[in-house]
N, C-alpha and C positions, 0 to 999 in steps of 0.2 A: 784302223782297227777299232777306236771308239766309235765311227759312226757304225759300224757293224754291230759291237756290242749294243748300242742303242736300239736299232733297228728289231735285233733277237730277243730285248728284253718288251720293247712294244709292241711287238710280235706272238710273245706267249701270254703277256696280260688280256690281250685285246684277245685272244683264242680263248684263255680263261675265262673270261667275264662274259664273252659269247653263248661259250658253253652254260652257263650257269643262267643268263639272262635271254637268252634267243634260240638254244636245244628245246623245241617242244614239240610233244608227242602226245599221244592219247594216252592218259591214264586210266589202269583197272583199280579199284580198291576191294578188298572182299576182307571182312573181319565179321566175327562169331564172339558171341557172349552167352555163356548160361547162365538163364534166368532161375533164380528159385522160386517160379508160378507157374501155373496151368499155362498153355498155349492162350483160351479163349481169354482172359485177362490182359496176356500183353498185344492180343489182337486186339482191342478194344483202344490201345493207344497207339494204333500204327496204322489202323483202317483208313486209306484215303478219303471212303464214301462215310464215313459215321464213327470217326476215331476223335478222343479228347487228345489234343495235341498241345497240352496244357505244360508238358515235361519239357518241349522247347524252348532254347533262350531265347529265340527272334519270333513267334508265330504266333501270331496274336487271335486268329479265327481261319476257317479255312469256310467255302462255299463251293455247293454246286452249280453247274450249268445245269438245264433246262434238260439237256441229254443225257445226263450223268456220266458223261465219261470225262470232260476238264474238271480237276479242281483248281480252287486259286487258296494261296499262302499268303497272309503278309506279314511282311518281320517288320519289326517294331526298332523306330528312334524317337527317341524321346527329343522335343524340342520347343522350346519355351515353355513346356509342361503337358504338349498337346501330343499327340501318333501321329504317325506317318507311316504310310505304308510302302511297302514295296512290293510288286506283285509276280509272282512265281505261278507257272501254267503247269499241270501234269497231267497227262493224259493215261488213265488206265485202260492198261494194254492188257493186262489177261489180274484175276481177283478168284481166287478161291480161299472160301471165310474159313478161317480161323489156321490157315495151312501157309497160303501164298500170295503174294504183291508181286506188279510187274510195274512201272510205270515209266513215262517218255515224258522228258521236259517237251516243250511246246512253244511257242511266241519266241524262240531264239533266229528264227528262218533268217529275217534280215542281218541279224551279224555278223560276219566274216570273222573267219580264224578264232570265233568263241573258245573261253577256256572254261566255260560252263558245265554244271551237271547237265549231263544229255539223261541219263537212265537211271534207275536204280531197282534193284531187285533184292527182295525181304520173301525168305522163309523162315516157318517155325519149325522144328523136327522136336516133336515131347522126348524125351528123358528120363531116367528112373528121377535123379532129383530134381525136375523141372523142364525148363524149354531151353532149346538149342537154336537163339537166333542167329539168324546171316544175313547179314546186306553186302551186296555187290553192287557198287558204283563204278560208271561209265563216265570221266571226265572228257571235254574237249580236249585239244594240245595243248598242255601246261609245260611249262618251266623246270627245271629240277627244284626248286624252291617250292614251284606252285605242285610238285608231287608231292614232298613233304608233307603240305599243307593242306592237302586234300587226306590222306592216312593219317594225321592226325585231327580233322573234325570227324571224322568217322569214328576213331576213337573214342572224343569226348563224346560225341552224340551215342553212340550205342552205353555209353558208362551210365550217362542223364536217365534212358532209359532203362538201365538194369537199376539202379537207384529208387527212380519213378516208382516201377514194377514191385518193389519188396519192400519199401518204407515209404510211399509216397510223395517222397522228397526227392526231388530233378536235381540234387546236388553230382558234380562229376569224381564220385572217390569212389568207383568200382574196381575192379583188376582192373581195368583198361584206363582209367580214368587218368593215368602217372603219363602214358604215353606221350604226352604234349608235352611234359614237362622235361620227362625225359630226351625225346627229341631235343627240345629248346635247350636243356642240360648241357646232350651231349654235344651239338653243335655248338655252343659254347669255348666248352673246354677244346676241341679241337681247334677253332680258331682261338685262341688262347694261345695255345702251344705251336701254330703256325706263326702267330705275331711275334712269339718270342725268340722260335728259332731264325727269324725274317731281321729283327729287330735288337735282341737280347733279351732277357728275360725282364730285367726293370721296365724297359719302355714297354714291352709286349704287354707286361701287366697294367701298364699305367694305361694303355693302348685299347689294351680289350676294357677297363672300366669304363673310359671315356665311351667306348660304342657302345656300350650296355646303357648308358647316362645318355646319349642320342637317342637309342628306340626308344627309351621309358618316357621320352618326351613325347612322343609317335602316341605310343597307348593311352597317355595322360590325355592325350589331346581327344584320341577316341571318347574315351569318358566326359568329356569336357563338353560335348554335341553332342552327348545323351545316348551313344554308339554304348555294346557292350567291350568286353576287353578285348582286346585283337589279340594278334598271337605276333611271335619273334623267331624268328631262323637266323642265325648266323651264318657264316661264309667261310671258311679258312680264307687267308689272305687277301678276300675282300672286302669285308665287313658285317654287315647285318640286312635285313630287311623287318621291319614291321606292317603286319598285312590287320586290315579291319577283316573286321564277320561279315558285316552288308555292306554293301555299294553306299559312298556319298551320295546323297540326293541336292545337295549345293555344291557349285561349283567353289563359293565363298568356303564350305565346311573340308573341301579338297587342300584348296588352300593352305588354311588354317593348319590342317595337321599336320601337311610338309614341313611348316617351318619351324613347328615346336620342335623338331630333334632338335635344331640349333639353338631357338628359343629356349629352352631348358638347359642345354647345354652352356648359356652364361653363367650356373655358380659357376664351373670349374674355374674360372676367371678370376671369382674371387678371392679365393686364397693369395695368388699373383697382387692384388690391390691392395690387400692388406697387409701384407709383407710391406709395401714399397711406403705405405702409409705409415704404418708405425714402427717403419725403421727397426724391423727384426734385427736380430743380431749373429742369430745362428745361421752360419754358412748352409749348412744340411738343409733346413725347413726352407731358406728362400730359393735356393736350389732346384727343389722339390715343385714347389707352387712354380716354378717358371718353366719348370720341363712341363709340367701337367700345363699350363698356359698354352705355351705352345704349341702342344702335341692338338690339344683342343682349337684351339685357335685354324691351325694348319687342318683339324681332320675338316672342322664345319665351314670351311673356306671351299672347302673341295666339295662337300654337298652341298651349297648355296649355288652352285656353278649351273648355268640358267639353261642345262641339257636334259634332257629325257632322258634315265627314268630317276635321277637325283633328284634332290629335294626342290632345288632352284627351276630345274625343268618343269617339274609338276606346277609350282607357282605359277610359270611362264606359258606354262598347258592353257589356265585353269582361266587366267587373262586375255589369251587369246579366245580359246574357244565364246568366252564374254562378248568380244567386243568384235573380233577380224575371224571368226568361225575357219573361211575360206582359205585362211591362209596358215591354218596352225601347221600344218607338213611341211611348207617350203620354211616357214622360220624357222622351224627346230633342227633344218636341216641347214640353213645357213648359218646358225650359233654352232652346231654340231662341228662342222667347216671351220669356222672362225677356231674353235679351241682345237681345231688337229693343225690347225697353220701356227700357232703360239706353241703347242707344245713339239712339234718339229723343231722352231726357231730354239726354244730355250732346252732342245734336247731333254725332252720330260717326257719320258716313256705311258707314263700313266696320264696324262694328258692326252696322248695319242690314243692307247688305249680308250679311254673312256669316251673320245670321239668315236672311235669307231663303231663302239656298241650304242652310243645314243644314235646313230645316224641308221643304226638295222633296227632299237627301237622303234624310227621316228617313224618310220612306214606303217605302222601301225595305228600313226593317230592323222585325227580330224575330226570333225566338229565333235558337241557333247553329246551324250546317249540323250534320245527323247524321255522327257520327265526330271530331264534336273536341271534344276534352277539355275539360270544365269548369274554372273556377281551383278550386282548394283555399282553405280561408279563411284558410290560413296565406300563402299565394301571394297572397292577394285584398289581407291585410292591408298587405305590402311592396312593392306594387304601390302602394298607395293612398297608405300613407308616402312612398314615392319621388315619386310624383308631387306631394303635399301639397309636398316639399321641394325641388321644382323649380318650385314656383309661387311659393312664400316665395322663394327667391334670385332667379330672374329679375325678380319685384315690387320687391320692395328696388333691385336693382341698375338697374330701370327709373327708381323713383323719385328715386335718389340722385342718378343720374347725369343724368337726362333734360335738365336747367339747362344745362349742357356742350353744347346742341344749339341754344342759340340764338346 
């Protein structure tokens, strides 16, 4: 009877985490903002061929081709103090001034299974108190996350420009502009109250801060290579994801931001050290700090785990494509392997689980997108160290503390 129960509980994780990580389909997004300006004003900041696109957070100039129907974007990272660009193609499909936009991304041809903006389409409709904008976007197959994620920069972006349009200021606190947060809010609290009913409510809480303490490291680390702030979706009972604005352009900067969740995620730790150091006294408070230890210790143990699309896998991505290009699909499918034969043995359903979904992950990857920088072996080396010493301290503090949990 237990290896059945095991079996139906590996069963629905691995279908769960499926669905949320491997369900992808083409997404519509279509949201509307009333402007309080004339039409011809916010066409002036929306024109592909002759628009100040100055209200964007990533776009730093746009250009024409020779034929006037590509333009090119580049969004902007900041990095040792210098730009970087990143280049966006769109091809205008049909343009009537001051009324309507039609445009088709472009230079995607070579990608397979893109989750890219394909389209987007902008009318203006006047109003008695202004303009009635609309953009409709055509997403590749995305994710349930990567829908989220897509309705919610459509949000901020249409908010930046109603903002733009009436004060000048590209800030996002329009109507629409709460959308992201709310989003992020509500998935929040849902997983919140999934962790508690899953868990109890103490550990659920202690549970859901510790994830929220993981992505903040995710974002911090964006900020940190010059990225602007990314954005956060949580999961009911499966955690979080934190998504950048633009693409890495280093594989080194891919890196890097994997393993700040866990990176960041050592205060929790301290409280645990400092208790044991100065010999607290209060049963309650070292209680406290060893359950958070734990809890902590155990979650970034299991993101350190060197499978696609965890933190550990990205690291593991980010080194091979480096060094052995050739071979990143079969590795990640033999780590993939290796952790569903452990979690079999030790009867660990989310073991199994989380095998299954990095290995329909894995098929998706191999070598790096042209244009981004290889690690250096100096960069591979301290990449490799830092993470080796984030698997050592969360291990330990998993181990030490984990008794504190029953």
């Amino acid at each position: 009877m237990a290896n059945w129960i095991f079996i139906a509980i590996a069963v629905a994780a691995a279908l769960s985490m499926l669905l949320v990580f491997n369900w992808r389909r083409p997404v519509t997004v279509r949201r509307s903002v009333l402007i309080n300006r004339p039409s011809q004003d916010i066409w002036n900041s929306i024109d592909y061929l002759s628009g100040d696109f100055s209200w964007q957070q990533h776009f730093d100039h746009a250009e024409t081709d020779e034929d006037g129907r590509v333009h090119h974007f580049y969004s902007l990272r900041r990095d040792d103090g210098s730009k970087v660009g990143w280049d966006l193609q769109f091809e205008i499909i049909e343009r009537d001034i001051g009324k309507s936009m039609k445009v088709r991304r472009t230079g995607l041809e070579a990608e397979q299974k893109n989750d890219r903006l394909l389209e987007r389409d902008i009318d203006l409709e006047p109003q008695e108190t202004g303009t009635l904008v609309t953009f409709r976007e055509f997403w590749g197959p995305r994710s349930i996350t990567g829908f989220a994620l897509a309705h919610m920069d459509a949000a901020s972006m249409l908010a930046r420009l109603k903002s733009w349009a009436e004060t000048g200021n590209a800030t996002p606190r329009g109507s629409n502009g709460w959308t992201s947060a709310v989003i992020s809010g509500a998935s929040l609290l849902a997983t919140a109250a999934a962790f508690s009913l899953l868990l109890g409510w103490e550990i659920g809480v202690i549970f859901v801060g510790l994830l929220v303490l993981h992505e903040l490291g995710h974002l911090v680390s964006f900020r940190m290579i010059g990225q602007p702030w990314g954005k956060i979706i949580f999961i009911p009972f499966l955690g979080g994801v934190a998504v950048s604005r633009v693409p890495h352009l280093r594989l080194a900067d891919d890196a890097f931001c994997a393993i700040m969740g866990a990176g960041l995620s050592v205060l929790a730790l301290v409280p645990a050290v400092m208790v044991s150091a100065w010999e607290v006294s209060s049963p309650t408070t070292v209680q406290l700090a060893y359950v958070i230890a734990a809890i902590a210790g155990g979650l970034n143990l299991l993101n350190l785990l060197p499978v696609f699309p965890l933190d550990g896998g990205r690291v593991l991505r980010a080194v091979m494509q480096s060094f052995l290009p050739k071979h990143v699909r079969n590795a990640m499918f033999a780590i993939a392997g290796i952790v569903a034969i452990v979690g079999v043995v030790l009867h660990n359903p989310v073991l199994v689980a989380i095998a299954v979904v990095a290995f329909f992950q894995s098929t998706r990857l191999g070598p790096a997108r042209d244009g981004v920088a290889l690690m250096k072996p100096y960069r591979a080396s301290v990449m490799c160290a830092a993470y080796m010493s984030l698997l050592v301290i969360h291990g330990v503090a998993a181990v030490t503390y984990w008794p504190s949990l029953a």
